[in-house]
Structures are given as structure tokens and as C-alpha cells.
N, C-alpha and C positions, 0 to 999 in steps of 0.2 A: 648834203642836199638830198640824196637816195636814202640814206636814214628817217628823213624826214620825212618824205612822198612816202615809205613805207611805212611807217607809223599812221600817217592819215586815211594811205590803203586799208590797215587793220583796223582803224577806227571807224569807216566809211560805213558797214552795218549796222552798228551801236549808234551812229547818228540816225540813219532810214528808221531805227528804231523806237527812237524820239520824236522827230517827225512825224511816223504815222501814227505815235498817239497822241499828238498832239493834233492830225486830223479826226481820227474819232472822236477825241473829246469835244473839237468842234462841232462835227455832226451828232453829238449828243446833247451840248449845252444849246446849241443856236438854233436847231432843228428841231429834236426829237422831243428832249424833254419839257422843251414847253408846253407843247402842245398833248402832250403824255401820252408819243409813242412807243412804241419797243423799238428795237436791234434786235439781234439774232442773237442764239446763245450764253452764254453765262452772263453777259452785258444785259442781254432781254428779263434773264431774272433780277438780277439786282434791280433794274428799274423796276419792272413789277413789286416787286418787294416794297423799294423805296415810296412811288406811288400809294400803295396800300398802307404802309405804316409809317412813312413820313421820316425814314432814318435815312441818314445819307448816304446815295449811292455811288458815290465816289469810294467810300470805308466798304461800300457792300460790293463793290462790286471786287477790288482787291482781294478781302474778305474771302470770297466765294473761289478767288483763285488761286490763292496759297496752298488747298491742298492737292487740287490738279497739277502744278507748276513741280510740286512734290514728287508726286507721283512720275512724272514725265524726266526729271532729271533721274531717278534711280533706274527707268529704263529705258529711256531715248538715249541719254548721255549729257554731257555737260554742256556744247557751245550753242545748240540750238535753245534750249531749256535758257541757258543765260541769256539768250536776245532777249527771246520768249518774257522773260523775267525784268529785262529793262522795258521793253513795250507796257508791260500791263505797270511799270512803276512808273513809268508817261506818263501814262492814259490816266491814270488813277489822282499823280499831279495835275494835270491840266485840268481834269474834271474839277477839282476843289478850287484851283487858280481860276480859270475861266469863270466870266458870269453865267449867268444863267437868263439870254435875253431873250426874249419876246417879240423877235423880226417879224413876224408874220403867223396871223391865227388863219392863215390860207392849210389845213392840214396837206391837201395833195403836197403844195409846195416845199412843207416842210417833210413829207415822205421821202418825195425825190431825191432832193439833195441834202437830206441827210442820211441816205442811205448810199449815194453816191460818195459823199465825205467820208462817210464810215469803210465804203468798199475801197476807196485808195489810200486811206490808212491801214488797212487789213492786208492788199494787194504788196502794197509795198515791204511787211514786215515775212513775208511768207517767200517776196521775192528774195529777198536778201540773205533768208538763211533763218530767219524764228516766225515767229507768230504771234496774234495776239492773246493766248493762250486761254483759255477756256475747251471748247470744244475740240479748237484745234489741232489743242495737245493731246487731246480724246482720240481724237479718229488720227492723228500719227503714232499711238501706241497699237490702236487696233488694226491699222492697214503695214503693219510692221509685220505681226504674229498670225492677223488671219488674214484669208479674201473675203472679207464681206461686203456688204453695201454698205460703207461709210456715208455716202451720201443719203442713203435714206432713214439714217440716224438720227443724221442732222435735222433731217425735215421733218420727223417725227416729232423733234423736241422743239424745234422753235412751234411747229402747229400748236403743241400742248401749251405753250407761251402763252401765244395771242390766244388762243382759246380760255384760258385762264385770265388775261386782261378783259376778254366782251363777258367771260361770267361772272367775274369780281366786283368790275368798275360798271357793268351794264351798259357796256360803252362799244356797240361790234362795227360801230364804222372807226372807232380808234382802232381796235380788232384788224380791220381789213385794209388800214392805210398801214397799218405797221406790214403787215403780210408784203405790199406793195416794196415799201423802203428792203426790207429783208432780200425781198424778188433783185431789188436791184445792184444790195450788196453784193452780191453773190454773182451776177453778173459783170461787175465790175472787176472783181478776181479772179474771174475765168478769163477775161480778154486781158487782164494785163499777166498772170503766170502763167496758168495753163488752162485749156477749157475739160481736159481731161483728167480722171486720176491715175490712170497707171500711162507710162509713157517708156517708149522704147528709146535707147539710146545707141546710139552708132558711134565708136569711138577710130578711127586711124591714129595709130602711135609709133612709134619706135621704140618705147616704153613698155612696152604690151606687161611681162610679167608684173614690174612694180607695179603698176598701175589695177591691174587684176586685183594683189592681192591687196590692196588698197580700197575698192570696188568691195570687196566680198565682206568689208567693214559693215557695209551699209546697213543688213547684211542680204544683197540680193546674189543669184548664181549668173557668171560672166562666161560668155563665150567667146574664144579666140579661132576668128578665122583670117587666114593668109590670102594676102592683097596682093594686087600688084594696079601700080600707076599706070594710066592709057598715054601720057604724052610722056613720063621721065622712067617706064618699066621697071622703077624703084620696085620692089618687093617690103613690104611692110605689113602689120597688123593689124586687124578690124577685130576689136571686141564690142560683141553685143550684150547689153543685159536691160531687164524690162524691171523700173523702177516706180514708185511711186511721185505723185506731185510733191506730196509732204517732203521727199526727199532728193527732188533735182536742184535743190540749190546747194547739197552738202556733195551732192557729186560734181557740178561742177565746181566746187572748191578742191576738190580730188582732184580732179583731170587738171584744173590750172598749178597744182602745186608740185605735180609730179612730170606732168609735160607740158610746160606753157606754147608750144607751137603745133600741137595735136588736134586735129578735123572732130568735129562734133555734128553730128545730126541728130538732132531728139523729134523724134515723131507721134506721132499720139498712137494709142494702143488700144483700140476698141475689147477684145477678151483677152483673156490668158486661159488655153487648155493644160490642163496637168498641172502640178509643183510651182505655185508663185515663190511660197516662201524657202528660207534657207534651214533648215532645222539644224 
């Protein structure tokens, strides 16, 4: 029976990860593309694309992600890149499976809540441990290697999107209700993961070395400082290290595999002066 439970433990991701694309294809097929809005990021081109030249964006949108997904397994590594890699083969199914219906030429309505279906398919595949890859994988290779503004990456390119749908289609209230849907994706994955991108972590272990060298995979630098308990004056270890969003779901798969009874506080982390990364 504990065979079993842990078998469905390790498959518990892989399934989040079907799920939530089988919500974005929702809030793609039922929402968006009727009314021919965008998404954010590589999702946002393949529709535009598809839109314009009438090829299928379900093929385009995969399409556009096989060499990103590439890229991200030679230097993320393999178990995120493999979520990463069942999501967008979801999302890619259910977009061809799903119809393509026409609920409502209300566009707000179809803004909102397809951008809210798209932000807890997105939400969920980032909580778990992948992503729905496109940009994602983008700005987890970049906030690995540099400190930059990933985030204003992102909103660099989605603007060029929609700015390319009201110049193509001549269409700038489709233009600005996608903006809307995009505003709210994005919202929606900051209250259910994180609303920050770098986030400090507070570890108490009894574990401290394995666990350290476990941590410096990531690969961030961990600091060990010695504790002591206010009611059981146990002495134990607090390691800190300041991580990104991309990457609190591969540490807490760290922290539970090496000390499943270890204290966690993850707090948000407004800068970092000096040395983010690990060279």
C-alpha cells in the first residue's frame, strides 16, 4: 500500500501538469480564440500567427516550443524541463481535442475569464515544479545566470504581441482586451505561487550539511547559521539562501527529500545587494 501512495506522490506533478493544460486550452478554445484574443507569450504568437494565416495553432503553438523546451533541458536540467515538456504536450492536445466554441462575443467576458483559466493552468504547472514553457523557460534560464529584469522582458514582448495584433488585424480594442486577459494571467500566478521573483528561504534542520550541499545544486549560495530553540533549547541549524520563484518548487522538493520534519519560512525578497548568482 506505501508502494502505491508513493508512486501516485511521484505522479502527483505530471498529473498538475495535464490539468493545467488542459485549463489553458480551455481558456483558449472557449474564451480567447473566438473572439481573437491573445495570451501572453509564445501562446500569444502562435495565435497571432494562426489568426493571420489561418494555420493551426495548436501545431503552432508546440511548434514554437520544441526549440525553447531544448534549450531549457541542456541547461535547466531534466525534471523541470520534462513537466515543462508534458504541459505544453497537454495543452497542445486539448487545444486540437477541444472545440472551438463561441460562449459569448461579450469580449471583456471573454478577457477575464480566459485569462483567469489560462493564469490557473499556468499557476499550477510553476507551482508544482514546471511550466508551461515558452517564456517561462526563458526567463528560468536567465534568472539562473543573471540578475536581470525578467520581468520586464516579459512585458516587453507580450506589448510587442498586442501591438502587432491592433497593427496586423487593425483591431486595437482586440489589442487592449488581450492586454486586460494577459494583466490578469499574471495576476493570478502571483497570488497562487509567488507574487515575488527572488524569495529568501529559512531552513531549520538537523540535516544542515546534506541539505547545503543539496541547495548549492540549485545552484544558489546557502548560509549556515546555529540556532537554538526558545522552549526545548535544542541547538540546531538555520540555513539561509535567497532563491528565485522559477526555483522554490525544486527546493522545496530538496528540503522534503532530505529532511521531511525541517521548518521552512520563505519570505519574499524585495533586492539583493552583491553576488546573486553561484559562478
Amino acid at each position: 500500500m506505501r508502494k502505491w501512495r508513493v508512486k501516485i506522490a511521484g505522479a502527483g506533478p505530471y498529473i498538475v501538469m495535464v490539468l493545467g493544460g488542459a485549463a489553458v486550452a480551455l481558456g483558449f478554445n472557449l474564451m480567447l480564440i473566438p473572439v481573437k484574443l491573445l495570451s501572453s507569450g509564445v501562446s500569444g504568437i502562435a495565435m497571432i500567427l494562426g489568426y493571420v494565416s489561418g494555420l493551426n495553432i495548436a501545431l503552432l503553438y508546440f511548434a514554437l516550443n520544441v526549440p525553447i523546451l531544448y534549450w531549457g533541458y541542456r541547461v535547466l536540467g531534466r525534471r523541470f524541463i520534462l513537466l515543462s515538456i508534458v504541459n505544453v504536450l497537454a495543452t497542445s492536445l486539448f487545444l486540437q481535442l477541444l472545440p472551438v466554441l463561441d460562449l459569448t462575443q461579450d469580449r471583456l467576458l471573454s478577457a477575464v475569464f480566459g485569462g483567469l483559466l489560462v493564469g490557473i493552468g499556468s499557476a499550477g504547472a510553476l507551482r508544482y515544479g514546471g511550466s508551461t514553457g515558452g517564456v517561462d523557460v526563458v526567463a528560468s534560464i536567465i534568472s539562473r545566470y543573471k540578475d536581470v529584469a525578467v520581468g520586464f522582458m516579459i512585458v516587453a514582448l507580450n506589448t510587442g504581441i498586442v501591438a502587432a495584433l491592433g497593427l496586423l488585424k487593425h483591431d486595437w480594442n482586440a489589442a487592449l482586451y488581450s492586454m486586460l486577459s494577459i494583466y490578469l494571467t499574471g495576476k493570478v500566478i502571483d497570488v497562487v505561487h509567488t507574487p515575488h521573483r527572488k524569495v529568501t528561504a529559512f531552513i531549520v534542520t538537523n540535516r544542515s550539511q546534506e541539505l547545503a550541499s543539496r541547495l548549492l545544486t540549485l545552484p544558489r549560495g546557502v548560509t549556515i547559521l546555529k540556532t537554538r530553540g526558545a522552549f526545548t533549547s535544542e541547538e540546531r541549524d538555520l540555513l539561509m539562501t535567497v532563491t528565485t520563484r522559477f526555483e522554490l518548487a525544486e527546493l522545496r522538493k530538496i528540503v522534503k527529500g532530505v529532511d521531511p520534519k525541517a521548518f521552512v519560512n520563505v519570505v519574499q525578497t524585495i533586492d539583493v545587494i552583491g553576488e546573486f548568482r553561484r559562478s
